[in-house]
ROMARRO-210446 format. One record per residue (C-alpha): x, y, z; residue in three letters. Coordinates in steps of 0.1 Angstrom, whole numbers. Layout:
BEGIN
[[X; Y; Z]; 'ala'];
...
***
This chain:
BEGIN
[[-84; -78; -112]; 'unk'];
[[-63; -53; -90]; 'unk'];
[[-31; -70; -77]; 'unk'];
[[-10; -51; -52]; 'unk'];
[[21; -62; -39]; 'unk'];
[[28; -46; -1]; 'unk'];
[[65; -46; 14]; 'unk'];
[[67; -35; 52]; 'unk'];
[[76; 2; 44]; 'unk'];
[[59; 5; 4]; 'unk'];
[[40; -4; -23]; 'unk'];
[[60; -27; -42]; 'unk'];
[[40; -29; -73]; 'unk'];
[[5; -24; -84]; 'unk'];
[[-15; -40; -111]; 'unk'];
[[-47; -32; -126]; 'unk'];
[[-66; -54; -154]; 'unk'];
[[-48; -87; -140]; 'unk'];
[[-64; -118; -156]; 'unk'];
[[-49; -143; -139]; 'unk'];
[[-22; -150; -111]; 'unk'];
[[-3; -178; -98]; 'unk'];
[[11; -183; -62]; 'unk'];
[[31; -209; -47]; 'unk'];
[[18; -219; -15]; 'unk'];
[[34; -250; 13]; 'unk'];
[[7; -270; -7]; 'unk'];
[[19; -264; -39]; 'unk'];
[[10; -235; -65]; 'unk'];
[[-23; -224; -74]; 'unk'];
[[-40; -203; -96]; 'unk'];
[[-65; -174; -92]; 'unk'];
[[-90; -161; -122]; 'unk'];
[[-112; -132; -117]; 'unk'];
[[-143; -146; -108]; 'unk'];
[[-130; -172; -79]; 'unk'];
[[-145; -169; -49]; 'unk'];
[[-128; -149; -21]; 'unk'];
[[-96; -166; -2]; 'unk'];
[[-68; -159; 17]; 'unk'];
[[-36; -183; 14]; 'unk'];
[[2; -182; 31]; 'unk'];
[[25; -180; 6]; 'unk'];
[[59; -195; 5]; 'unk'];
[[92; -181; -12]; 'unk'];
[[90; -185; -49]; 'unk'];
[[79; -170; -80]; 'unk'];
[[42; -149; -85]; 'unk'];
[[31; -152; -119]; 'unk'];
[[7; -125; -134]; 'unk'];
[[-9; -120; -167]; 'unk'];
[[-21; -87; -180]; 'unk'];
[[-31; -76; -218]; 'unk'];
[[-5; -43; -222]; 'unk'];
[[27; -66; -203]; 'unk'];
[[13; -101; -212]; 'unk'];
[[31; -125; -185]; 'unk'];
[[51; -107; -160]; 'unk'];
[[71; -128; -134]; 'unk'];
[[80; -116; -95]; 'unk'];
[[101; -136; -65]; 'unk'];
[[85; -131; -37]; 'unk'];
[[96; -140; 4]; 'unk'];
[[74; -154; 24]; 'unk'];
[[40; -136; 32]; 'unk'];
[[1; -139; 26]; 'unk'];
[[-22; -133; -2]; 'unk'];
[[-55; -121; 1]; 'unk'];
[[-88; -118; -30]; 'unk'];
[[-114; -100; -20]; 'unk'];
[[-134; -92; -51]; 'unk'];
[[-115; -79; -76]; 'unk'];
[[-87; -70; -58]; 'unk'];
[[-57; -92; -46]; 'unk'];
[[-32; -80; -22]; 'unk'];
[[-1; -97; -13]; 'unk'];
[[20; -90; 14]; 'unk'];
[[54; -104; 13]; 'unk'];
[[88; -95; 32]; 'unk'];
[[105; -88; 3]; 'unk'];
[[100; -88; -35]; 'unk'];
[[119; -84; -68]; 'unk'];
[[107; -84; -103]; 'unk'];
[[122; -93; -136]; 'unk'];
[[119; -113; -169]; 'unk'];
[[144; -137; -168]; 'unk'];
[[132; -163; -145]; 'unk'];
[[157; -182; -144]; 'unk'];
[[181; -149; -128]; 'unk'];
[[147; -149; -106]; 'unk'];
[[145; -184; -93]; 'unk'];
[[181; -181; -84]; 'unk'];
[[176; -152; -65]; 'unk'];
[[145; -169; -46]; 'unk'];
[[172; -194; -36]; 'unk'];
[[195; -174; -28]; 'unk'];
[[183; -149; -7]; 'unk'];
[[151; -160; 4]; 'unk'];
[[151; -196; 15]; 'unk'];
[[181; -192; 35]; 'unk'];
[[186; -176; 63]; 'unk'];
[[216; -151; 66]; 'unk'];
[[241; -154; 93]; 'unk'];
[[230; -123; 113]; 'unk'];
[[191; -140; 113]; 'unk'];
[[208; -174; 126]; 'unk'];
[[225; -157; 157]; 'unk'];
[[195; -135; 164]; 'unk'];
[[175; -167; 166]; 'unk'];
[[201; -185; 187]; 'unk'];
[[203; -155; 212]; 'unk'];
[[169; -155; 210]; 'unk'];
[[158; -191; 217]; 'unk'];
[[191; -192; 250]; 'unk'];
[[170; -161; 259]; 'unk'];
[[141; -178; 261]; 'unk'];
[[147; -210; 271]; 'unk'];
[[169; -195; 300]; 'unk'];
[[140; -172; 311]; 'unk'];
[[118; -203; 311]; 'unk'];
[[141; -223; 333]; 'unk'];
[[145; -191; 359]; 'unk'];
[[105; -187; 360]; 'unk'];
[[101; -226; 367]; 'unk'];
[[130; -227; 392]; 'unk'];
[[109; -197; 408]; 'unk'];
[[79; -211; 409]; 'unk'];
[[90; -239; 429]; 'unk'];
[[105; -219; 454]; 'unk'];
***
């Protein structure tokens, strides 16, 4: 298989003669071969797993995105990625910096959700008018 890994603004990493890769997903992980079917799946934050015969295993933490086979190839496209061998260093950094949210996201989700929920009130208070 093909795997390429897509960031917003590059190509993270890409892969040929991948013979297997695992993905967590809400549902738990799961495992592709080469010759399963086609499928697309949302990924959660946590580690991708991929074999190939010159690296052998090869680990990455991945943010949140989607993962799509189509034939051989498998793209994922995350938010943001980081490889490494030590996957303990990587799990940490998957909890770290990916399942929480930092301060500046919080308080551009709060300004955004007063925005909304004030432009909701305004519209209904206008509609009744």
């Amino acid at each position: 298989m093909k795997l390429k890994v897509l960031l917003p603004f590059q190509v993270f990493a890409e892969k040929t003669g991948v013979s297997r890769i695992v993905a967590e997903t809400r549902d738990g992980s799961f495992g592709l071969l080469p010759h399963r079917l086609d499928c697309v799946a949302a990924l959660t934050p946590g580690i991708l797993v991929y074999q190939t015969e010159t690296e052998g295993e090869a680990f990455l933490a991945v943010d949140e995105g989607i993962l799509v086979k189509a034939g051989a190839e498998v793209l994922v496209s995350v938010r943001r990625a980081s490889g490494g061998t030590d996957l303990a260093q990587l799990h940490a950094l998957v909890e770290k910096e990916f399942l929480t949210l930092d301060e500046r996201e919080k308080s551009v989700r709060s300004v955004m959700t007063k925005l909304e929920s004030g432009f909701l009130s305004r519209l209904a208070a206008f509609q009744h008018e």
